[in-house]
C-alpha positions as CSV (number, residue, x, y, z in Angstrom):
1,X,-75.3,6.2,-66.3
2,X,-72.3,5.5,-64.1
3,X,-69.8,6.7,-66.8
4,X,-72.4,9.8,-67.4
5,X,-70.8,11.9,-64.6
6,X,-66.6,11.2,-63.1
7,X,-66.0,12.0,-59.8
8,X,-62.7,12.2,-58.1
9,X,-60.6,13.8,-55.3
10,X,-57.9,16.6,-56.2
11,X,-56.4,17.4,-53.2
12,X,-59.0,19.6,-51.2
13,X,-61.5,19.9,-53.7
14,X,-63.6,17.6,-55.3
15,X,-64.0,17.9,-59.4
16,X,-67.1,16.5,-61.2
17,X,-67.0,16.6,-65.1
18,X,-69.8,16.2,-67.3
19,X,-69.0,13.3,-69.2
20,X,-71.5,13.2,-72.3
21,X,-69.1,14.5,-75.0
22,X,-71.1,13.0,-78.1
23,X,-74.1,15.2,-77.2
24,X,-72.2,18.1,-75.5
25,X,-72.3,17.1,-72.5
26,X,-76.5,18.0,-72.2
27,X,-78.3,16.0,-69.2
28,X,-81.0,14.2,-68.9
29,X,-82.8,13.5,-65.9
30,X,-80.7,10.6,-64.6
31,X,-77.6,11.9,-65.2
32,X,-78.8,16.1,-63.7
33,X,-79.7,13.6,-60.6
34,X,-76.2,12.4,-60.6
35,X,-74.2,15.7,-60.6
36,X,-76.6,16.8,-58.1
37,X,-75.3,13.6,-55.8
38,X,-72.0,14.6,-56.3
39,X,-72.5,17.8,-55.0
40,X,-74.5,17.2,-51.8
41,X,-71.9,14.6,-51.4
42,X,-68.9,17.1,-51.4
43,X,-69.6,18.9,-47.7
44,X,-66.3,18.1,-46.6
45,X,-64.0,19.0,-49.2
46,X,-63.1,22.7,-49.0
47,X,-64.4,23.3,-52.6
48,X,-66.3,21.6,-55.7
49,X,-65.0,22.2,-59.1
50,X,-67.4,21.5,-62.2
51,X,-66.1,21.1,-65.4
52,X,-67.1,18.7,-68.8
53,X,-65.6,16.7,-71.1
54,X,-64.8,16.3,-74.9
55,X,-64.2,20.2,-75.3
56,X,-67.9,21.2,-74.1
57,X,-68.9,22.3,-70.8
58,X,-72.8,22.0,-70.9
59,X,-75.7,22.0,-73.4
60,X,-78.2,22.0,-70.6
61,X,-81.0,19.5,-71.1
62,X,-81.2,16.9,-73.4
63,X,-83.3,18.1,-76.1
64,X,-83.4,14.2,-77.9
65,X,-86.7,13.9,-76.5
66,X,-88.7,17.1,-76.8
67,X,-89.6,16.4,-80.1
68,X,-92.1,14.1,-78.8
69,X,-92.2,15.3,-75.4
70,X,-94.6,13.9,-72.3
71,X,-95.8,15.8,-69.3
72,X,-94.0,13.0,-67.3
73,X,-90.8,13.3,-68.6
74,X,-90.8,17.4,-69.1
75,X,-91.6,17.5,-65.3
76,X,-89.2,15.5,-64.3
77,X,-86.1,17.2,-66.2
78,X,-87.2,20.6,-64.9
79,X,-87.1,19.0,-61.6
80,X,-84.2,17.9,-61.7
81,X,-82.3,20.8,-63.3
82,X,-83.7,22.6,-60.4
83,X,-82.4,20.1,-57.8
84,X,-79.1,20.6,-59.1
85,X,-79.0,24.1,-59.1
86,X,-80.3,24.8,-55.8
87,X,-77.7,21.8,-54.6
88,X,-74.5,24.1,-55.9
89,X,-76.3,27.2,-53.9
90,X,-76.9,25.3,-50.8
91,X,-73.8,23.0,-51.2
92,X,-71.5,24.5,-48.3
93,X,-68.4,24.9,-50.4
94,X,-67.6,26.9,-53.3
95,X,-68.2,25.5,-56.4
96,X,-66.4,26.6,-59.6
97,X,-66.9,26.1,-62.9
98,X,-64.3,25.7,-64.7
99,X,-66.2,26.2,-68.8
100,X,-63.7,24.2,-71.8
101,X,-65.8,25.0,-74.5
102,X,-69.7,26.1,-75.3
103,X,-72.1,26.4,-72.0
104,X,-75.6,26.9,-73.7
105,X,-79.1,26.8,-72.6
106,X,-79.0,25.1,-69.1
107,X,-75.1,24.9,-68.7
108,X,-75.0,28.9,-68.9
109,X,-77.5,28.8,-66.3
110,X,-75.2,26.1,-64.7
111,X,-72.6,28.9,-64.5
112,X,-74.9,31.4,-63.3
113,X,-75.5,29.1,-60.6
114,X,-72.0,28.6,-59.7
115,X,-70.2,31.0,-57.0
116,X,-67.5,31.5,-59.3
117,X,-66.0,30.5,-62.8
118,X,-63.6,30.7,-65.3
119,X,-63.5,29.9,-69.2
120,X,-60.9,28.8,-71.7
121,X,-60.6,31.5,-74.3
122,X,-62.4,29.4,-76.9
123,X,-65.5,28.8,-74.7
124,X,-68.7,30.2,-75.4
125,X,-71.8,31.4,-73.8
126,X,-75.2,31.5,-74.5
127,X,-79.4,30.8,-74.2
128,X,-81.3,28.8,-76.5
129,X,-84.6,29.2,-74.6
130,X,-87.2,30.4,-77.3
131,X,-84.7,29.3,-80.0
132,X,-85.8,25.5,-79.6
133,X,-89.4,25.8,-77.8
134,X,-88.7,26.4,-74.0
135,X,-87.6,29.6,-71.7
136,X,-84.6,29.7,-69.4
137,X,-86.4,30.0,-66.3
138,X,-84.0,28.7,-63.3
139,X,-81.5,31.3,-63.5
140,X,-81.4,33.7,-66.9
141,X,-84.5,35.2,-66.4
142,X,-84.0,35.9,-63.1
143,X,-80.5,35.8,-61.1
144,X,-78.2,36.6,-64.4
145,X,-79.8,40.1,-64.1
146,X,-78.3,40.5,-60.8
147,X,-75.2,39.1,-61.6
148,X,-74.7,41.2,-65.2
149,X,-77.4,44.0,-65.4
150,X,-81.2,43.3,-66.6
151,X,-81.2,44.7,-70.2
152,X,-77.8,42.4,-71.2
153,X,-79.5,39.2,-69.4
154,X,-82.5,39.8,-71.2
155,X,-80.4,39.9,-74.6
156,X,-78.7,37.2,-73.7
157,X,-82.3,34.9,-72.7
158,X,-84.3,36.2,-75.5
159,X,-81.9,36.6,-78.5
160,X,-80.1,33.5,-78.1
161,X,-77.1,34.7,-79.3
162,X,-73.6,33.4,-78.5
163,X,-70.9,35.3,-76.5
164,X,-67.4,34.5,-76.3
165,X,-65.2,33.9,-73.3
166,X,-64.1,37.3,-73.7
167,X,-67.9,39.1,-73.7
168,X,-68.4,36.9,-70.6
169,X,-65.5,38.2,-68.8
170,X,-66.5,42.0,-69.6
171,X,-70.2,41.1,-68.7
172,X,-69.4,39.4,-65.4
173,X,-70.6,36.3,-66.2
174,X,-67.3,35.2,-65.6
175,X,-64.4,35.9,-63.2
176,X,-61.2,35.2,-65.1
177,X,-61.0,33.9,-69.2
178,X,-57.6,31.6,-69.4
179,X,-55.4,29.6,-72.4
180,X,-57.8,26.8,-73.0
181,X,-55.2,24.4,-72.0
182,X,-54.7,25.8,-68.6
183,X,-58.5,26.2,-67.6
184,X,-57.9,22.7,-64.9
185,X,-55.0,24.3,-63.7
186,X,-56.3,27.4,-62.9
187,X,-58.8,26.4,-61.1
188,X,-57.1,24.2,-59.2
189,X,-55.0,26.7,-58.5
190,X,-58.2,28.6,-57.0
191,X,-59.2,25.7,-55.1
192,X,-55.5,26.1,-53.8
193,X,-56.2,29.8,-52.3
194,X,-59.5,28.8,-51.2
195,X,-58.2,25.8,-49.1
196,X,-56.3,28.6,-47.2
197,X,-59.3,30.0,-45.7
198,X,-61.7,29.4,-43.2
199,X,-64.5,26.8,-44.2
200,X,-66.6,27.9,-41.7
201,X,-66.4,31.6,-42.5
202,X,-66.8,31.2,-46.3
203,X,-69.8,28.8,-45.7
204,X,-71.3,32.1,-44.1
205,X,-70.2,34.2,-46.8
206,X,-71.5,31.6,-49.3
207,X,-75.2,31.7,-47.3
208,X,-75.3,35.5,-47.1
209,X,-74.9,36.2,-50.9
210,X,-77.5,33.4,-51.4
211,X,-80.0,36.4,-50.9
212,X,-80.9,37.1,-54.5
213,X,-80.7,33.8,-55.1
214,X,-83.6,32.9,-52.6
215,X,-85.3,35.8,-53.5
216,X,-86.1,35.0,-57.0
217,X,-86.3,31.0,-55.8
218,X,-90.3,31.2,-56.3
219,X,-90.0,32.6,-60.0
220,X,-88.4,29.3,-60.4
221,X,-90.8,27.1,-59.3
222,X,-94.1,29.2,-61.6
223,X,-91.6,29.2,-64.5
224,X,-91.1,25.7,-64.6
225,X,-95.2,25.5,-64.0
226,X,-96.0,27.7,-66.8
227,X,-93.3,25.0,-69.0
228,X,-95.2,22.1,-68.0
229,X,-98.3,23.6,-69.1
230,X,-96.6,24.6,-72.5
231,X,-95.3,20.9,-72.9
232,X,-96.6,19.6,-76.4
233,X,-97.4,22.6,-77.9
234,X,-96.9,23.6,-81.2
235,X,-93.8,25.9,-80.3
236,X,-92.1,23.6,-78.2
237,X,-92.2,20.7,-80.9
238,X,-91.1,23.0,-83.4
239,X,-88.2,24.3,-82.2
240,X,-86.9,21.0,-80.6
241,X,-87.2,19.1,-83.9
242,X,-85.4,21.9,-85.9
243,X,-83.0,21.7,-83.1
244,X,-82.5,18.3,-83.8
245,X,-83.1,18.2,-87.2
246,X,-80.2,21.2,-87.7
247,X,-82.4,23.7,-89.7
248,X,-84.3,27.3,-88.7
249,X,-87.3,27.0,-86.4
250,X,-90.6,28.0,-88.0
251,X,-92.5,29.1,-85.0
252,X,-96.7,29.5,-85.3
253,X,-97.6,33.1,-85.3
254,X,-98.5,35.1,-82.3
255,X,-102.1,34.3,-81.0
């Protein structure tokens, strides 16, 4: 998994691309585990900068499993996403993600979890949540209201639609939409302006906005309960094996 996740110094900041371009960049377990390292790791740098590979930000989770899913394994990813998202919201620094192409399912709440971001203007944005058998629980059900207004982060976890760059920037989803070709650049240009400030003051900043962050923190932790307890069932291997499978979902009716 060493090649899963490339880590390297840019100056002040430390960058950490997703590096899983033949499945979008999604993570598994291992590999959330590894980004999550990276992070924690980063306390000295003046800022973190997260981006991905192969012209794809994120897919979220790795859905090659969930077709035949096991408690086990379901527990474990949903651990770890949640490791990894608390670790950018406790990491001292700001991270920035910096989104070249699609952020879906967990990498949109990836952004959401970010402190700030910015997309190339061909990158989109979305949920996939009830789409293939699961519910964005750490982050879109939750925090993206804050960040963009409950009824439009509701659309965005229940519809499943897709946004563009441009919808994310007029939502506030994200802070500035650049030429794709200039997304590294700009935010290294950020990390630039940030490394002019005061670490210590923006690490009290960073801690002081956490506060609807930590507020919703135990919605997490009972969403991710009530998806373990829906692991196997009929919905969740439906829509994961049309996922994967590349054809509409036919979910069982409502009981």
């Amino acid at each position: 998994m060493s090649d899963a996740v490339i880590v390297e110094s840019r100056g002040p900041a430390v960058w950490i691309r997703l590096n899983r371009p033949e499945r979008r960049n999604a993570y598994d377990a291992e590999m959330a585990a590894a980004i999550t390292a990276a992070v924690e790791s980063a306390d000295t740098a003046r800022a973190v900068v997260i981006t991905g590979s192969g012209g794809s930000f994120c897919a979220g989770g790795s859905l090659q499993s969930l077709s035949t899913p096991t408690t086990a394994q379901m527990r474990e990813l949903y651990r770890a996403s949640l490791r990894l998202f608390d670790a950018i919201r406790q990491c001292p620094r700001p991270v920035i993600a910096a989104v070249g192409g699609p952020a879906a399912g967990g990498g949109n709440e990836l952004v959401v979890a970010c402190d700030l971001a910015l997309a190339g203007r061909s990158a989109t944005f979305g949920q996939t949540g009830p789409r293939v058998g699961s519910s964005p629980v750490t982050g879109a059900t939750n925090v993206m209201g804050v960040q963009i207004g409950e009824k439009r982060a509701k659309e965005i976890a229940m519809l499943c639609r897709r946004y563009t760059a441009a919808d994310a920037l007029s939502m506030g989803l994200v802070n500035a939409v650049v030429d794709d070709e200039d997304v590294e650049a700009a935010a290294q240009r950020w990390v630039e302006e940030i490394a002019l400030l005061s670490p210590r003051y923006l690490e009290i900043t960073k801690v002081s906005s956490n506060i609807w962050w930590d507020a919703a923190r135990a919605s997490f932790t009972n969403g991710l309960g009530m998806l373990v307890q829906a692991v196997g069932s009929a919905d969740m291997v439906e829509g994961a094996s049309a996922f994967l499978e590349k054809r509409p979902p036919v979910f069982p009716d409502p009981q």
